[in-house]
C-alpha positions, 0 to 999 in steps of 0.5 A, a space after each residue: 095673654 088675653 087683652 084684658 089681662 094685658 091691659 090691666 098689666 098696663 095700667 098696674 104699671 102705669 100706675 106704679 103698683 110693685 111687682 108683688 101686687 100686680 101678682 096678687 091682683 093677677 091671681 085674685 082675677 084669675 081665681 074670680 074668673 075660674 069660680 065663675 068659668 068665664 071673663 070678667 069683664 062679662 060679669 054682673 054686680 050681682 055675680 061679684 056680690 055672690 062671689 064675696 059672699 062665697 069667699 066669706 061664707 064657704 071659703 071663710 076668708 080673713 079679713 085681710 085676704 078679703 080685703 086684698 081681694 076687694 082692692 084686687 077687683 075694685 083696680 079691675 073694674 073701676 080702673 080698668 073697666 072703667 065700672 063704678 059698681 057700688 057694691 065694691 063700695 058696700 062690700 068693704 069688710 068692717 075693720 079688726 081691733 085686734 091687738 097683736 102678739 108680743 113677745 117679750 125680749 127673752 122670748 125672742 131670745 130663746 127662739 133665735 138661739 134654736 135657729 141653727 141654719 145660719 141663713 135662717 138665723 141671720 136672716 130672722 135675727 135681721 128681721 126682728 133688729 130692723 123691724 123688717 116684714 119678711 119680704 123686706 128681710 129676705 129680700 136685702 141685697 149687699 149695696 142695701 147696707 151703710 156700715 159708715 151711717 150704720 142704717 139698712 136702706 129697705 127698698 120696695 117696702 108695703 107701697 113700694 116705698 123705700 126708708 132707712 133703718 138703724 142697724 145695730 151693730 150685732 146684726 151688721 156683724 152677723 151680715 158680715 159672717 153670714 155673707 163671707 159664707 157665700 160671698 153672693 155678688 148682690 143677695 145677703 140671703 141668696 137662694 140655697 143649692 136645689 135638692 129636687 127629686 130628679 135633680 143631682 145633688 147640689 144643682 145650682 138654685 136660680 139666681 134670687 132672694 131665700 124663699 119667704 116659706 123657708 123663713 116661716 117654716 123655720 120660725 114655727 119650728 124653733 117656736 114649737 121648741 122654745 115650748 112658747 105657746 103664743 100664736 107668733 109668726 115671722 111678722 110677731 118679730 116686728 111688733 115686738 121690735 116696736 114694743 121693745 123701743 117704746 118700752 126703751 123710751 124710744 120716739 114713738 115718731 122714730 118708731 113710726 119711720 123705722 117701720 115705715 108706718 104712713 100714720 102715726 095712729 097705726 104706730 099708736 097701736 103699740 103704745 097699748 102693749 107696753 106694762 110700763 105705760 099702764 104702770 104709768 097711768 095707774 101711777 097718775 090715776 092714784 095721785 088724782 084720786 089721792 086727795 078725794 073724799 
């Protein structure tokens, strides 16, 4: 490990960033470092600008990764470099203002029923009765559920933060066949047994969560089954919970804590999604105009 890595390993840590984004901020440095064959630390402002340039132009990143390349390289050189370039500050991409996909209950329904594997449906179903991301998902452990308080203690959420979730009583029964399945000491949803080439059948996986892929391979399948033609994902489960409360008449401020939301402004966006808040306006607006000339 060269000092450099070393050094930023030290200040993520000190700094208290997860073990999930300190990798991410490695591999994004890693990359920077291969594109131009040497050190960081021995680049210009002009060369990182030219990077940015190449990961939008030829690379034609999103711009969420460019994001999370732009914070992986501004920690670098402004905390560990102690750089205040301002091209990292006049690079920042311009933000979206796109609304995400919805499902609607029975298309939930229709996609979680052709999940036949158990961990998976378990697993998926989880994700969408909690609101979970999928990392939050596959990653619960046994202690993480309160079946007095009937609430899911989600640890090392986006920002390494934990919260608390309501857990509906199906999923908790669902957790509860699922897990006297493999009866795992600590994972609810433990890696599954290796079949690697090479290997002899049934080899022992690595003691840790299901792997994230697994997940996202298998939503896509029972998509493309269900004959749903929204571009959904895993993460769709979880816009779709928000919406499905708020269309309940749930708090949009319960909503906000149940997805771990630090503004209420991005819980907001949901409230855009919901027919029968345009209902609702449209309702209004008639009986303004009612009475005019």
């Amino acid at each position: 490990m060269t000092a450099l890595r070393q050094k930023m390993v030290e200040d993520m840590q000190l700094r208290g960033l997860s073990e999930r984004t300190q990798e991410t901020y490695l591999r994004v440095v890693r990359q920077l470092a291969e594109h131009y064959g040497r050190s960081p630390d021995q680049l210009s402002q002009e060369q990182l600008r030219q990077y940015f340039l190449y990961l939008k132009n030829d690379r034609q990143l999103s711009r969420s990764s460019c994001t999370q390349v732009l914070s992986a390289l501004k920690f670098l050189y402004e905390q560990t470099l102690r750089r205040k370039w301002p091209v990292l500050d006049f690079i920042r991409p311009a933000p979206e203002r796109k609304l995400p996909v919805i499902l609607s209950v029975e298309e939930v329904r229709q996609i979680l029923v052709r999940l036949r594997q158990p961990h998976y449906r378990v697993c998926l179903s989880t994700i969408y009765g909690c609101g979970l991301r999928l990392m939050e998902g596959v990653s619960l452990q046994v202690r993480d559920i309160d079946s007095g308080r009937r609430v899911l203690h989600v640890r090392g959420g986006k920002g390494n933060k934990d919260r608390y979730v309501p857990l509906p009583e199906r999923v908790l029964e669902q957790l509860r066949g699922y897990w006297r399945q493999h009866r795992h000491p600590r994972w609810l949803f433990p890696r599954r047994q290796v079949t690697v080439k090479g290997l002899p059948p049934g080899t022992p996986a690595p003691d840790g969560p299901m792997d994230e892929s697994g997940g996202g391979r298998a939503f896509r399948a029972a998509l493309k089954e269900s004959g749903i033609s929204k571009p959904a994902s895993v993460h769709t489960l979880r816009h779709s919970y928000a919406t499905h409360l708020l269309e309940a008449g749930v708090n949009l401020r319960q909503i906000q804590l149940n997805l771990g939301h630090d503004s209420l402004a991005t819980t907001a966006i949901y409230t855009h999604l919901t027919p029968q808040g345009a209902v609702q306006a449209m309702a209004i607006i008639n009986q303004v105009m009612a009475d005019l000339p």
